[in-house]
ZAMARGU-4260 file (C-alpha; in steps of 0.2 Angstrom, whole numbers, plus 5000, padded with zeros to 4 digits):
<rodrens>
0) 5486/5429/5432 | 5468/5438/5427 | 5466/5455/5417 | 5455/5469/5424 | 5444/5480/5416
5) 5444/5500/5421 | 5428/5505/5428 | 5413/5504/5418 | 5406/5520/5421 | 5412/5534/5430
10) 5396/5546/5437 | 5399/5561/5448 | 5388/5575/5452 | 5393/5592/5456 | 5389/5609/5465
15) 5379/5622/5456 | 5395/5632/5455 | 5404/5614/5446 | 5419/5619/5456 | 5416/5604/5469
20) 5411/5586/5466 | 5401/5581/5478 | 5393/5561/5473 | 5406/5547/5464 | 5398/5532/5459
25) 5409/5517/5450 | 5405/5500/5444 | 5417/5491/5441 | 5426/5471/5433 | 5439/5460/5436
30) 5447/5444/5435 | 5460/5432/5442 | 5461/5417/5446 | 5459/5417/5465 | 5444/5423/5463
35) 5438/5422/5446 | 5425/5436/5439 | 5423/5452/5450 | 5409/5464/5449 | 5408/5479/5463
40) 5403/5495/5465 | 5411/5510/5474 | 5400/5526/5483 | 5407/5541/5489 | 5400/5557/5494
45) 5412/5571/5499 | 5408/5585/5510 | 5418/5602/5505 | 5434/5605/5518 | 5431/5617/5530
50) 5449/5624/5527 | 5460/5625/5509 | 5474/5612/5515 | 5461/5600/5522 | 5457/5586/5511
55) 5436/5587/5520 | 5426/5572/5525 | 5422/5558/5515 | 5408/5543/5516 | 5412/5526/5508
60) 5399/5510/5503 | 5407/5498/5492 | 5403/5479/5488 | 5412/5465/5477 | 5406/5448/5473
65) 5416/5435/5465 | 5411/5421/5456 | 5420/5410/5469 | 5408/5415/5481 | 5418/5430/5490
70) 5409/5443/5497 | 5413/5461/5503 | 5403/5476/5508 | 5411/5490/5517 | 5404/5505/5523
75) 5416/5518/5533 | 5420/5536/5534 | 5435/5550/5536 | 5432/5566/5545 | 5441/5581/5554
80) 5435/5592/5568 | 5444/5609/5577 | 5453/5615/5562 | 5460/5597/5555 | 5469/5595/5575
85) 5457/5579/5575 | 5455/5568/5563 | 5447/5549/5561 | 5441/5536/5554 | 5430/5521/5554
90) 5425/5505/5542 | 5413/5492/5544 | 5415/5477/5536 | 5408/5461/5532 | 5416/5450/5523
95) 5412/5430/5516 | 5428/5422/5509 | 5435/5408/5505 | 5453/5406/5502 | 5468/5395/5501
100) 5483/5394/5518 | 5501/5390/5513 | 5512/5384/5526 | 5531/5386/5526 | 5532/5405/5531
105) 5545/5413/5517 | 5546/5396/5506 | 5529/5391/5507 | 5527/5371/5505 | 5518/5365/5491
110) 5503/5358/5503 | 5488/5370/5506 | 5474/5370/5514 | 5457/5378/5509 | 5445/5387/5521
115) 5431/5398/5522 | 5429/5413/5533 | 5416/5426/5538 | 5418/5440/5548 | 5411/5455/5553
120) 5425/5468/5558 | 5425/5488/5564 | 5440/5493/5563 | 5451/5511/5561 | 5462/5525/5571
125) 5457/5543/5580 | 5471/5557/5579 | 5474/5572/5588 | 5487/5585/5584 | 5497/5590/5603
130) 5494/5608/5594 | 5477/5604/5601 | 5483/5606/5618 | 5495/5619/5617 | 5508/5606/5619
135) 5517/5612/5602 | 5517/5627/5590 | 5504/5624/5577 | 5518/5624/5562 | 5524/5607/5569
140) 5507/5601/5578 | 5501/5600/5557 | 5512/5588/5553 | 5512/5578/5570 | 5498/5568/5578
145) 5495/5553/5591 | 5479/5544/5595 | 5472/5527/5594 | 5469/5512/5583 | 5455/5499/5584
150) 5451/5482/5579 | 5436/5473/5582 | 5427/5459/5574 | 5419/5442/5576 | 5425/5430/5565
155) 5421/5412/5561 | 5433/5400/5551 | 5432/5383/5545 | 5446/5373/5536 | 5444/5357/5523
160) 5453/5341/5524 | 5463/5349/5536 | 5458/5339/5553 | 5469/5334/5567 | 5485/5341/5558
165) 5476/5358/5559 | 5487/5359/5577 | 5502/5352/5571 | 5504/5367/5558 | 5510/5384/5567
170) 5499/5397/5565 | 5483/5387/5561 | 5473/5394/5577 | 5457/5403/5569 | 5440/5413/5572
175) 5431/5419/5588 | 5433/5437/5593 | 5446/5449/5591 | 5445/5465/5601 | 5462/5478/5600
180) 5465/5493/5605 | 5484/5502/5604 | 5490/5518/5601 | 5498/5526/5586 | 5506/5542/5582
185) 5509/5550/5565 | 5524/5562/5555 | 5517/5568/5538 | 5525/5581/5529 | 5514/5576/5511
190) 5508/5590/5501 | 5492/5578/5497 | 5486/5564/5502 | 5479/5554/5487 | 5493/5558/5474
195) 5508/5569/5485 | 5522/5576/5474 | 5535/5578/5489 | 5538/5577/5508 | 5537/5561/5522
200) 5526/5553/5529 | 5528/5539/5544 | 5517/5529/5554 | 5521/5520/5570 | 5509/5508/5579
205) 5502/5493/5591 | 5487/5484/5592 | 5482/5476/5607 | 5472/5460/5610 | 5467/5455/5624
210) 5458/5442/5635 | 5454/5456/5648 | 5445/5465/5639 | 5433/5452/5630 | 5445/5446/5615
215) 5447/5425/5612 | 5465/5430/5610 | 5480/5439/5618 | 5492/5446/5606 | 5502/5460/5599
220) 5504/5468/5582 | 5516/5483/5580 | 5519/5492/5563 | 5533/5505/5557 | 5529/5512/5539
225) 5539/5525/5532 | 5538/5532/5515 | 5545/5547/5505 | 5540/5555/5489 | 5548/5567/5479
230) 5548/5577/5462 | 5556/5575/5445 | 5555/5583/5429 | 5541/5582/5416 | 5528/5583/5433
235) 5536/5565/5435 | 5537/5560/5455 | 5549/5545/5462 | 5540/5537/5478 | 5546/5526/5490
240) 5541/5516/5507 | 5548/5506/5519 | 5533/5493/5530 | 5541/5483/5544 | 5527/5473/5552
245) 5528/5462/5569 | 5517/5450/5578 | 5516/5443/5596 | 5509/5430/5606 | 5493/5419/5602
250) 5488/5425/5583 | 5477/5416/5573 | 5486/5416/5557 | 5474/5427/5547 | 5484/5441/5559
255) 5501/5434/5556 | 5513/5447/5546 | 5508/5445/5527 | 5510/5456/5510 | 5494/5459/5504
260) 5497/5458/5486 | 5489/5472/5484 | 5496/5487/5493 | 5512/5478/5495 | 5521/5463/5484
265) 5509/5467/5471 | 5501/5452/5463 | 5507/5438/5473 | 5491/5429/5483 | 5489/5436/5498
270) 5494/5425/5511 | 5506/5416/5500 | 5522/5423/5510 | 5516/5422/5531 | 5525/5424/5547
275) 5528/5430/5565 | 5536/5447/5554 | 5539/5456/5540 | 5549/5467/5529 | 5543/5475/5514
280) 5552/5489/5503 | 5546/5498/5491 | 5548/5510/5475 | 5538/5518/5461 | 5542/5530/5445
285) 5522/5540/5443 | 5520/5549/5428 | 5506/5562/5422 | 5497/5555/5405 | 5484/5562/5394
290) 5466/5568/5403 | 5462/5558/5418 | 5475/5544/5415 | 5491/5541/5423 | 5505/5528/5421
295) 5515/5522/5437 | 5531/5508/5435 | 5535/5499/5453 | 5549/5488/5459 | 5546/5477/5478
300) 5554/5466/5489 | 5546/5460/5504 | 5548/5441/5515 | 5543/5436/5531 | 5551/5427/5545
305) 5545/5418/5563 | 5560/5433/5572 | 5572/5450/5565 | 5587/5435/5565 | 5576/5423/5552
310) 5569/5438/5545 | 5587/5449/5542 | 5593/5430/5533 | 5578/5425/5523 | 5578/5429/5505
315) 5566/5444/5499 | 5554/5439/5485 | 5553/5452/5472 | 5539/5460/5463 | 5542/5470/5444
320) 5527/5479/5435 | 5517/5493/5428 | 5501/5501/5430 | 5489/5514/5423 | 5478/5525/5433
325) 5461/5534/5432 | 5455/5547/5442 | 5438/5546/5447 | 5438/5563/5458 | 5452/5574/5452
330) 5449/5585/5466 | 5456/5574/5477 | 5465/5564/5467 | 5457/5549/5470 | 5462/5535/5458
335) 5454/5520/5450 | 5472/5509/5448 | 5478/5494/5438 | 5494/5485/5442 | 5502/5470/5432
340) 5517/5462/5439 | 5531/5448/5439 | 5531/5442/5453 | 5539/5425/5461 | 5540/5418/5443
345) 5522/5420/5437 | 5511/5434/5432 | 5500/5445/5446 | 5485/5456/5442 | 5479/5468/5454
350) 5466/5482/5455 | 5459/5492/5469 | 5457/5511/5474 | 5468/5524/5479 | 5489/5524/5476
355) 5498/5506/5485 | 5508/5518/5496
</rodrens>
């Protein structure tokens, strides 16, 4: 459990007309008790959309330190070219971590393991709308798209204590490099991306790794994630998702199928519940507040399992909280968020940027 503190400051610079924010910068504090003290920093600068339904293109630095010792820094962008028919985006990452693995899958065992891992990853997805080629009418090609995902990195990981028993323990395989490439496609019917009101929006997708082309490993990770939103009186909007995750073959276990306690089964440490699969469900009550605050209550279930049989009979493990928002670019509707939940009989404290789902 931890408490987290909203960002610190909150500076944005505008265009001469103040109609469009163009710089964000956020510090910002936390603290639980995986990592301890956190201290980080987000950057943005935003680039005005070319057309009114377009969200426009957007850089991103940020950093976080721990005292720990966990590092992030991040750098990435999104874009959009042709009229929003193709879209991307692109994040590079280094990361220093160390952490904690719990064996047992959806009981974990009460034996861990501590390690520490560093990595350096470039990872993210290309889109192309078939209205680009003339395959579809442009009222469906908005909402459709395909393209391609991507996954690279080198990674370098090294457990405590944990010696020979280390191959004993399924899913214990670690580091080297992992190169993946799959293809993806894309449904959305949202009427905004950062805070939507109504409409669908469903993601399907594999990632490839493979020895052929460079990667230490050869497996698969394939991804179905649906997720619906609509609107209630009082500007109130009910959300909810649906994230089935599957992985195949050699996978060191920092790919295996995992809640992040972040984005999904919020508050439990990530890595807690991991396996072969899983199954996440999810559901959210968001409600306007006073000036750039909001209030959100969330109820999830998620568990994991080495195949759909084990998986359809595990239990779920169940996550109950609330949260308060801050909108750091209201144009967008880019939010500063802050979740506390029950989850698995203990208190979870999450904080990150942009809505969980």
């Amino acid at each position: 459990m931890g408490f987290l503190l909203f960002p610190a400051l909150v500076a944005a610079l505008e265009s001469p007309d103040t109609s469009f924010q163009r710089y964000l910068v956020v510090p910002f504090g936390a603290y639980t008790e995986e990592t301890g003290g956190q201290i980080g920093f987000l950057g943005m600068l935003f680039a005005r959309p070319s057309q009114p339904d377009e969200p426009g293109d957007m850089f991103t630095a940020s950093g976080v330190l721990t005292t720990e010792g966990q590092k992030i820094f991040l750098v990435g962008s999104n874009g959009s070219a042709v009229r929003g028919k193709v879209r991307g985006n692109a994040f590079l990452q280094y990361s220093d971590w160390p952490g904690k693995y719990w064996a047992g899958g959806n009981e974990p065992s009460g034996r861990e393991w501590s390690y520490s891992m560093s990595s350096f990853r470039l990872n993210g997805s290309v889109y192309v709308s078939p209205s680009l080629l003339s395959i579809v009418p442009d009222s469906l090609g908005k909402h459709l798209r395909g393209g391609v995902l991507f996954d690279l990195e080198k990674n370098t990981t090294r457990f405590s204590g944990a010696g020979d028993s280390m191959a004993s323990v399924r899913g214990m395989r670690s580091g080297g490099r992992r190169i993946g490439f799959g293809p993806t496609l894309q449904w959305d019917t949202r009427d905004d991306q950062g805070w939507p009101t109504r409409g669908v929006f469903l993601t399907a997708g594999q990632l490839y790794d493979r020895r052929e082309w460079g990667s230490d490993w050869s497996f698969t990770k394939s991804s179905l994630d649906l997720r619906g939103y609509a609107s209630l009186p009082w500007s109130a909007v009910l959300a909810v998702g649906t994230l089935w995750e599957e992985t195949h073959g050699q996978v060191p276990f920092d790919k295996l199928a995992m809640p992040d306690g972040s984005n999904r089964l919020r508050g439990l440490a990530k890595g807690r519940l991991r396996d072969a699969q899983q199954l996440v469900l999810q559901s959210e009550l968001r409600s306007p507040s006073l000036w750039r605050f909001s209030a959100v209550t969330f109820a999830e279930a998620g568990k994991v399992g080495a195949d759909l049989e084990e998986l359809g009979s595990n239990e779920f493990h169940y996550s109950f909280g609330a949260g308060l928002r801050f909108s750091v670019n209201p144009q967008r509707k880019l939010n500063f968020r802050t979740d506390v939940a029950w989850v698995d009989g203990a208190v979870g404290v999450t904080a990150s940027f942009g809505e969980a789902f």
